[in-house]
C-alpha positions in Angstrom: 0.0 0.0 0.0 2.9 2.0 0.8 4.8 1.8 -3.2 1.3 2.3 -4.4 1.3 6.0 -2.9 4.7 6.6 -2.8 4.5 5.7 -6.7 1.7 8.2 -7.2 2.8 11.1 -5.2 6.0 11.0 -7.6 4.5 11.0 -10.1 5.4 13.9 -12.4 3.5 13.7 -15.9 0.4 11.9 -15.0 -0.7 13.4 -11.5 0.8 16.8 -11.0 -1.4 18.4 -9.1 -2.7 16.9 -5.3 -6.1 16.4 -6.3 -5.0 14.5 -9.5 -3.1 12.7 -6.9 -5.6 12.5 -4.8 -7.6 11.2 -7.1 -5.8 7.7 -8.1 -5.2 6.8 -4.6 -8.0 4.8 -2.1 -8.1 6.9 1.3 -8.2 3.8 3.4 -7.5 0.7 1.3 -8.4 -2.7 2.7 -6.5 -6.1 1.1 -9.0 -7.1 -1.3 -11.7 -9.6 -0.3 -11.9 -13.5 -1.6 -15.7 -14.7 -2.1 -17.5 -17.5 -4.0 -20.0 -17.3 -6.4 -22.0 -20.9 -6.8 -21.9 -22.3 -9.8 -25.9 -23.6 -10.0 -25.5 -25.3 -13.4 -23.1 -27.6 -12.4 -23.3 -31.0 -10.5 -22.6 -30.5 -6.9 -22.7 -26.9 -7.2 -19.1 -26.2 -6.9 -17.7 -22.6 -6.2 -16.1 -19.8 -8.2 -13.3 -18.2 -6.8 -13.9 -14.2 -7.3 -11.6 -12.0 -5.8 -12.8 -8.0 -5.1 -10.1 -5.2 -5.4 -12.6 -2.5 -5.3 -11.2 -1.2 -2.0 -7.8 -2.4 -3.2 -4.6 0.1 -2.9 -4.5 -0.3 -6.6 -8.1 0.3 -7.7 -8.2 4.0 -8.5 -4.8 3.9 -9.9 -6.0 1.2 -12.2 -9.2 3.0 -13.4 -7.3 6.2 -13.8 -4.4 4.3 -15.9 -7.2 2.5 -18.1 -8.9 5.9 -18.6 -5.7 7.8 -20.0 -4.7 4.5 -22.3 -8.0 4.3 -23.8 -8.0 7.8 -24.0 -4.5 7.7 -25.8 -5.0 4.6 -27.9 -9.2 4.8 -28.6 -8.6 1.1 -29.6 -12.1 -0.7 -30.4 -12.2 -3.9 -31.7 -14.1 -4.5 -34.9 -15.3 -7.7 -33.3 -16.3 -6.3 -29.9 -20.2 -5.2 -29.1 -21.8 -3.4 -25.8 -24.6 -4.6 -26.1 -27.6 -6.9 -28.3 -29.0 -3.6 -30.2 -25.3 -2.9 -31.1 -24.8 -6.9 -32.4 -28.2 -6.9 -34.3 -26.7 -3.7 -36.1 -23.7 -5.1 -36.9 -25.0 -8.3 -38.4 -28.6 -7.2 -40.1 -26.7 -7.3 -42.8 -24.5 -10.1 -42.9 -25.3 -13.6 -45.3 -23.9 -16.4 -43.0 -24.0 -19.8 -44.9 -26.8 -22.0 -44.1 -24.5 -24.1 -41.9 -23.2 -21.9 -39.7 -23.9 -20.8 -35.8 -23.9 -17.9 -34.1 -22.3 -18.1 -30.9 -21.7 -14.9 -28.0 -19.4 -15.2 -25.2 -19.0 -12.9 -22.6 -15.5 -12.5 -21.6 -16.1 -10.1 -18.9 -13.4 -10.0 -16.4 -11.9 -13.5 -17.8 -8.1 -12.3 -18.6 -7.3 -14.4 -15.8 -3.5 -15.8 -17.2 -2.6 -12.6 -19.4 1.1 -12.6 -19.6 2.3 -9.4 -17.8 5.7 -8.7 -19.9 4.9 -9.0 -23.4 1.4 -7.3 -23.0 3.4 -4.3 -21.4 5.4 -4.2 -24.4 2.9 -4.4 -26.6 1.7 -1.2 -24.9 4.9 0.4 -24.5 4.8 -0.3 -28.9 1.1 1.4 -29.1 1.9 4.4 -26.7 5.3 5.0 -28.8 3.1 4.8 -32.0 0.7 7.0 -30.9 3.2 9.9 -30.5 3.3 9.5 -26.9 6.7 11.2 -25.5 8.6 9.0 -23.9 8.9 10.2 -20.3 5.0 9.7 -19.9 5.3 6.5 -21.6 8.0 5.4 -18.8 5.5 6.5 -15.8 2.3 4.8 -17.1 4.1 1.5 -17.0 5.5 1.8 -14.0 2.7 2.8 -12.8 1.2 0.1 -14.4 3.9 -2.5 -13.0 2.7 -1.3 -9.5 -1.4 -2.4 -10.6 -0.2 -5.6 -11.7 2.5 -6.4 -9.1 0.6 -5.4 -5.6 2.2 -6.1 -2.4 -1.0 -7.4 -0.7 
């Protein structure tokens, strides 16, 4: 909890001022809490592991970071929908063959085994490509490093 603020109060691109500062830091973060949903559907109804950070050291940082890089990147996948209104628009149009199947999956909160260190460089690639200079660059994955790294 301690490198999480002492990360963000030296910060000196992203969070200059003390209410930016403010802002990416939880006033009184608790380690996060381990719960189970059931999983109904299954024999025995076994449990699913889910593990809150919402009052985590890490959680505004996080939200903050994922603002700016989005912000930054405005990456959208071509594949990705919100919502069924936004699916239906997207495929009014489209002539599958009569054999195929339309399948969804919602991968919601499933990037469970996402290596750390080349999806850090693939965003150290992006933010370079983007024009991003590369002191800011340097801080949001640092920054970043402290998200995924926490010293619970």
């Amino acid at each position: 909890m301690q490198r999480v603020r002492k990360a963000v109060n030296s910060s000196e691109h992203l969070f200059r001022t003390p209410e930016q500062k403010k802002r990416a830091l939880v006033p009184n973060p608790v380690t996060p809490k381990l719960y189970g949903l059931a999983k109904m559907h299954k024999e025995g109804v076994p449990m699913r592991p889910v593990v809150s950070f919402v009052s985590a050291s890490t959680y505004y940082l996080s939200k903050c970071l994922d603002r700016l890089i989005k912000t930054v990147m405005n990456h959208q996948s071509r594949y990705a929908v919100m919502n069924s209104n936004e699916l239906v628009d997207k495929i009014k149009n489209v002539k599958p063959p009569k054999t195929s199947t339309i399948i969804s999956l919602d991968v919601r909160a499933l990037f469970l085994r996402v290596p750390h260190a080349p999806t850090l460089q693939q965003l150290d690639d992006k933010l370079n490509e983007e024009g991003v200079p590369r002191n800011i660059v340097e801080e949001v994955l640092s920054l970043l490093n402290e998200c995924l790294h926490p010293n619970i």
